[in-house]
N, C-alpha and C positions, 0 to 999 in steps of 0.2 A: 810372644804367642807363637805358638808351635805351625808349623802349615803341615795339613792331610796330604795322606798320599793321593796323588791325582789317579782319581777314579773313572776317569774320563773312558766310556767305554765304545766302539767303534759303533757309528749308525748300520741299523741293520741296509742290506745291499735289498733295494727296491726291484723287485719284475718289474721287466718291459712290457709297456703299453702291447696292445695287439698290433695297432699299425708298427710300431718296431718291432716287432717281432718280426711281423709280417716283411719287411725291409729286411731284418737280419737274414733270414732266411733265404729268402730271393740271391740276396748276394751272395750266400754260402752254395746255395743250390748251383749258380751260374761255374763258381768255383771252385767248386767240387766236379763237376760235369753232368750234375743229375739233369741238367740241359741244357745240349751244346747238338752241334751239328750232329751227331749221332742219333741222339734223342730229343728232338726238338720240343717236344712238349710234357709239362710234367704236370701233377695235382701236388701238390703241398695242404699239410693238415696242420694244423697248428693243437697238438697236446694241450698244452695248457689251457687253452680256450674251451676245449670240446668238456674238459673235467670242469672248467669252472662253471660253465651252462649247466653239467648235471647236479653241480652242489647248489647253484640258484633256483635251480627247480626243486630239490629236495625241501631246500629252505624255505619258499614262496610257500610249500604247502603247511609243512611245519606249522606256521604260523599261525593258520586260522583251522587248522584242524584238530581235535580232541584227541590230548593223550591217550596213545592207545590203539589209536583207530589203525586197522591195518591200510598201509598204503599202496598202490604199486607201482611204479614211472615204469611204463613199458617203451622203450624207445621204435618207433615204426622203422624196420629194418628197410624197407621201400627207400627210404630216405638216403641212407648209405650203406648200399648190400656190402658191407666189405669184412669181416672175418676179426682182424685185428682191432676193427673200429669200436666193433661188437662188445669184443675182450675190454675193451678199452672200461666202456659202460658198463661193462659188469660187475667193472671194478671198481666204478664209480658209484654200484647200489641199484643201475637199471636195470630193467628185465628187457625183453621183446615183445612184439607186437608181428606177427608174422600171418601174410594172406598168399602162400603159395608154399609147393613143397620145397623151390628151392629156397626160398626164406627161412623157412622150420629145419634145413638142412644147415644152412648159415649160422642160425642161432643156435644151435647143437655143436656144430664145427668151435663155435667161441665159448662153451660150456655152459648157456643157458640154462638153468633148472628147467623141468618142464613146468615147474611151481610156479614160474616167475613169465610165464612163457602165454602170448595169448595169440589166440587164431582166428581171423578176420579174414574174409572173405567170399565176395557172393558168388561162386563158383566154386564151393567145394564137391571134389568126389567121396563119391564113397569111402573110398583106400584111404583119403584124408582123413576122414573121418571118425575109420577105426584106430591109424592110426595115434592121432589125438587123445582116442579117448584110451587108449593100452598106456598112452606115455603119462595119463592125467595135466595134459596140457587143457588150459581153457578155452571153450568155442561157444560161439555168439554166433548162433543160430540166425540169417539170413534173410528167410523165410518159410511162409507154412510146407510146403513140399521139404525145404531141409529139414525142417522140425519133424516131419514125419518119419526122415530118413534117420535124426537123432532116438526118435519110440523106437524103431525095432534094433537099434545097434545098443540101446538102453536095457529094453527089455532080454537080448542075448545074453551081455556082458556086464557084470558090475565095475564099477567105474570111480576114479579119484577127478573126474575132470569137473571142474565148476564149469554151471550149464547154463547161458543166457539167452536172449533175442533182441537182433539189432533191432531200433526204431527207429524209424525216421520222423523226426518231429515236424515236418514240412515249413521251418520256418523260413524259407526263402532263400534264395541266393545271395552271394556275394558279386564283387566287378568281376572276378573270373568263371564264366560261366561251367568251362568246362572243369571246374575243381566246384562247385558249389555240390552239395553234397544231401543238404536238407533243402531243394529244392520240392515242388507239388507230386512232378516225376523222378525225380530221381531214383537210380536203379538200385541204391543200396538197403537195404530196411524193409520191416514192416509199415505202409503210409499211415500213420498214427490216425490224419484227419480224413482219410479217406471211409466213404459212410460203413458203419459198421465195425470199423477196422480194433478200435477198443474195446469194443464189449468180445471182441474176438480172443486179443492178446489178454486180456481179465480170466477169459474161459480157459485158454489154453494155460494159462499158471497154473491155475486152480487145479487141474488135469493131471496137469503134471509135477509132485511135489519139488522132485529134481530140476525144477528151473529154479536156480537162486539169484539172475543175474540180470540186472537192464545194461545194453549199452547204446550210445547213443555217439556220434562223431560230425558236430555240424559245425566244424570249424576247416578253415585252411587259407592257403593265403587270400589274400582280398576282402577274406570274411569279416565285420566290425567284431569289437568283441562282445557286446553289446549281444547280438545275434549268436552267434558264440552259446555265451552265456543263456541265454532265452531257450535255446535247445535244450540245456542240461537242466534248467528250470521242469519242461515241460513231461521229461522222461522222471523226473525226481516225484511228479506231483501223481505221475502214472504208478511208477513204485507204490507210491501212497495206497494208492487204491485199491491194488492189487493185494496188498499187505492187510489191508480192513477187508476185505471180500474174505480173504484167507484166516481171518483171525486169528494172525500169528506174525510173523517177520520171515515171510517167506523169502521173496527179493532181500540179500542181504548184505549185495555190493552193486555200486554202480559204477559202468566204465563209460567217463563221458567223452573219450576220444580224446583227439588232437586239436593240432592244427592252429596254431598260436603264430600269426603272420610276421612275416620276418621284414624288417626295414633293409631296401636293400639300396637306399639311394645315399647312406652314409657311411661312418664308422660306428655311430650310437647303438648301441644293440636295444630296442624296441619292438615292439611293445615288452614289457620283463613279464616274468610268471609270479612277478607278486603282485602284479598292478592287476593279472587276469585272477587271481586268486582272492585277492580283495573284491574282483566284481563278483565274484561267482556267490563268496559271502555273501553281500549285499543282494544280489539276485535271488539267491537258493538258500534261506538261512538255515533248514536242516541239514543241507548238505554235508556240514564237515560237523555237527554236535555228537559225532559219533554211533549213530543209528545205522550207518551203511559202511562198508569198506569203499577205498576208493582204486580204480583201476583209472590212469593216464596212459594216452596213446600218443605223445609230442613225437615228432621227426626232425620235420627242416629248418626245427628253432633249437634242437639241440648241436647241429652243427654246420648249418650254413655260412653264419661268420666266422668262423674256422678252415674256411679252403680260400685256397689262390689255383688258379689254372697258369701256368706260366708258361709261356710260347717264346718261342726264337722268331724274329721279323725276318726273314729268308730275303722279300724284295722290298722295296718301299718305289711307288709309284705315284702318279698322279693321269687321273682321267676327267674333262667335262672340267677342270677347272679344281678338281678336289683331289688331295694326296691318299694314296690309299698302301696300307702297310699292308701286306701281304704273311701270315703268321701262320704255322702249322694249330692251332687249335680252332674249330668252326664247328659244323655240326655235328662231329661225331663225339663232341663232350659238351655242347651247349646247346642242345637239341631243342630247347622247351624257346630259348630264345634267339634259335633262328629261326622256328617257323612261327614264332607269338612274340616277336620283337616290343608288339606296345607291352603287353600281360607280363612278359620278361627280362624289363632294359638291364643292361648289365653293366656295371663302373669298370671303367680299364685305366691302368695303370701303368706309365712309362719308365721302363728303366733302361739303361744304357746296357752297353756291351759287359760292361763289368759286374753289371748286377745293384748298379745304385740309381737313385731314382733320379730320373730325369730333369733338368730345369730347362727353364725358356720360357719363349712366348709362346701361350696356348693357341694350337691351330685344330682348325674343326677337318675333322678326316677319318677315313674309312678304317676300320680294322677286321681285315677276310680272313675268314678261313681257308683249308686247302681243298676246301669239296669243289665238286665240276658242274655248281650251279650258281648265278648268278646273287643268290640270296646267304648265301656262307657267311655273314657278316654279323661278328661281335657286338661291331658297333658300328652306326652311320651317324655321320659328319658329329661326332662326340669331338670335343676342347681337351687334346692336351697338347705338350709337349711335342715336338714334329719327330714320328719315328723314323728310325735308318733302317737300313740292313743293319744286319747284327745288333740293335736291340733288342732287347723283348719287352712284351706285352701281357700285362698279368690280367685277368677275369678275377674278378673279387668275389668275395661270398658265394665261391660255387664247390663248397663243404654237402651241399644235398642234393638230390637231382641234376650233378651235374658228371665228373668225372668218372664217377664210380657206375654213372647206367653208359654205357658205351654203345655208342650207334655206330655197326660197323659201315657206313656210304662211303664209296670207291675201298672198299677192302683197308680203312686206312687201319690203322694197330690203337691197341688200346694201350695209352700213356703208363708208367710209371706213377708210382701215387706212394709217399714219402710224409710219415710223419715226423713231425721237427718239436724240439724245447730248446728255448735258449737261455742262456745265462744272462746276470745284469751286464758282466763286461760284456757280452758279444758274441761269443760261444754258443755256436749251434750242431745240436746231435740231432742227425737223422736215423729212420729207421724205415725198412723198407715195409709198407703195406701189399704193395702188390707192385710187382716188376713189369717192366717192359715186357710188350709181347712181339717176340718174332714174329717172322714174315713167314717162317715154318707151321706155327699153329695157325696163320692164318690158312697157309694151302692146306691143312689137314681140316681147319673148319670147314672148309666150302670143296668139300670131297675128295680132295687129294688122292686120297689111299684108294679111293673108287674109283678110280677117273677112266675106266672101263666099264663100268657096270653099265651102263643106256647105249655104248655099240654092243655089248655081248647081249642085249635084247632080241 
């Protein structure tokens, strides 16, 4: 009996996990110099991560919505203002979600359609306004004084821009107050349940045939989904009504925000966008049978687990009994959680001087920042690894809200920020999102070039 040729074909080469990646990186980053006494502190983006969030979010909806149905993932540029990151998403099928002009200037700079492109925010001017609706970007109307300012730049200009009003559904806050968004007062929306306020938002459709749009945003971190969900219920059932008042399908997309909470105490990426998509089904079952288009407003769950903040440990001390690692990163990239430590605790990670991750006995100890206040701290009495000098110290999951908004306190400089993929062997390519900033643009921000003008008064 004859023997086959062995057809034995090689197994395919697995990607690495995100925590190895995130390890490969670190080591490369240290090794390369993207942080060393030079540049003590860097952001690292993990590529692969930020594309796979936007194919689980494409997919999550997929699922329960009718062929067909237009969708839109508008990614909240608020979350990572950064150019490249943009680009990134665009190319992964997102649009924008943008509430200021340098946002709509960001999302232009990354080649945004204005198709794909949506404008939030309760503070728009006029100039905003026009300009929007010249570019046929979508704007979600505020309140009644913006809606009035929307009639007469309506009635000047004809227009491609799809035309909404935000709601607020008042369904209450989450444990962060200051992100709770459909709370009684809060300052975004029309207050759905405040008296009067529906048979208002009913009139004003009716009014206005060019309002085709509900949006609605009561979600963010802390938020259950639950409640979440309950907001896009309550703007979906308002649709309804509006649509039977009108005897037609006047409202004919609904954009029910963000704000899909991010786990930030693990590696597990939680809650997914198919488990909030299956509640939304359940909650909202018109929602996705194809009667509405859908606009999504996601941020800091499209790339939160995708950043490391990695610091150089400059000193390592000990004060009161407790060692405290002294690290160029503190509040001018981790802002939210130095001055909201409970609302923002943050995982730190030890690595050695070479860039691999630290072992030992876990000792509970400080991790400061470089600022000139007593509160600059990462992290207090957190369990790891005992850091030296010359380790560094990485910030986990701070892909959103953290490196990319820069708090300039003590003039410090705004980090370098460095997208990375790695190979299955180990292989890591960087790419520069945004470089170190001299100490040059620093004196030019804070008037250098003037630095006469108030004696020549």
């Amino acid at each position: 009996m004859g023997h086959d040729t062995d057809q034995t074909q090689p197994l395919p080469r697995r990607t690495p996990d995100a925590a190895t990646r995130r390890d490969q990186a670190v080591r490369a980053a240290v090794e390369q110099g993207l942080v060393g006494p030079a540049t003590p502190v860097a952001g690292l983006l993990d590529v692969t991560g930020i594309r796979a969030s936007a194919a689980a979010l494409h997919a999550a909806f997929d699922a329960v919505t009718a062929p067909g149905t237009p969708v839109l993932h508008a990614f909240a540029v608020k979350a990572t203002p950064l150019v490249p990151v943009l680009r990134l998403l665009r190319e992964a099928g997102i649009g924008a979600e943008v509430a200021s002009p340098g946002e709509l200037a960001l999302a232009r700079a990354a080649g945004m359609p204005p198709a794909r492109t949506v404008l939030d925010s309760p503070a728009k001017t006029p100039a905003e306004l026009r300009e929007a609706l010249a570019l046929g970007i979508a704007v979600n109307a505020d309140n009644p004084e913006e809606l009035a300012r929307l009639d007469a730049l309506v009635a000047s200009a004809p227009t491609r821009s799809p035309l909404g009003v935000r709601v607020n559904p008042q369904t209450g806050a989450g444990s962060i107050g200051a992100l709770s968004t459909a709370t009684a007062t809060s300052k975004f929306g029309v207050a759905l349940r405040d008296p009067g306020a529906r048979a208002w938002l009913v009139r004003a459709y009716l009014d206005r045939p060019w309002l085709t749009r509900l949006h609605t945003h009561s979600g963010s971190q802390g938020v259950p989904l639950e409640r979440m969900a309950e907001g896009v219920r309550t703007v979906h059932e308002l649709a309804e009504e509006i649509n039977a008042a009108a005897g037609r399908r006047q409202v004919d997309t609904l954009d029910i925000g963000g704000g899909l909470p991010v786990n930030f105490g693990s590696d597990e990426e939680t809650p997914t966008y198919a488990a909030y998509a299956r509640l939304l089904a359940a909650t909202v079952p018109g929602l996705f049978d194809g009667s509405y288009g859908l606009v999504t407003e996601f941020g800091r769950s499209l790339t939160a687990k995708h950043g490391t903040t990695l610091a150089l440990v400059e000193y390592a001390k000990e004060a009161g009994g407790r060692p405290i690692a002294v690290t160029h990163a503190g509040v001018q990239v981790a802002t939210r959680t130095v001055y909201a430590p409970a609302s923002w605790p943050l995982r730190i990670a030890a690595y050695d001087a070479k860039g691999l991750p630290k072992s030992g006995p876990l000792v509970a100890q400080d991790v400061a920042g470089p600022a000139c206040f007593a509160g600059d701290l990462l992290a207090e009495n957190q369990e790891l690894p005992l850091l030296a000098a010359g380790d560094h110290a990485a910030a986990l999951d701070t892909g959103a809200y953290y490196f990319a908004q820069h708090y300039s306190y003590n003039s410090l400089a705004r980090p370098g920020i460095y997208g990375y993929t790695t190979e299955p062997e180990g292989t890591v390519r960087f790419a520069t999102v945004r470089a170190p900033q001299p100490v040059e643009e620093i004196v030019a921000e804070a008037g250098g070039p003037q630095r006469d003008s108030l004696t020549e008064l």
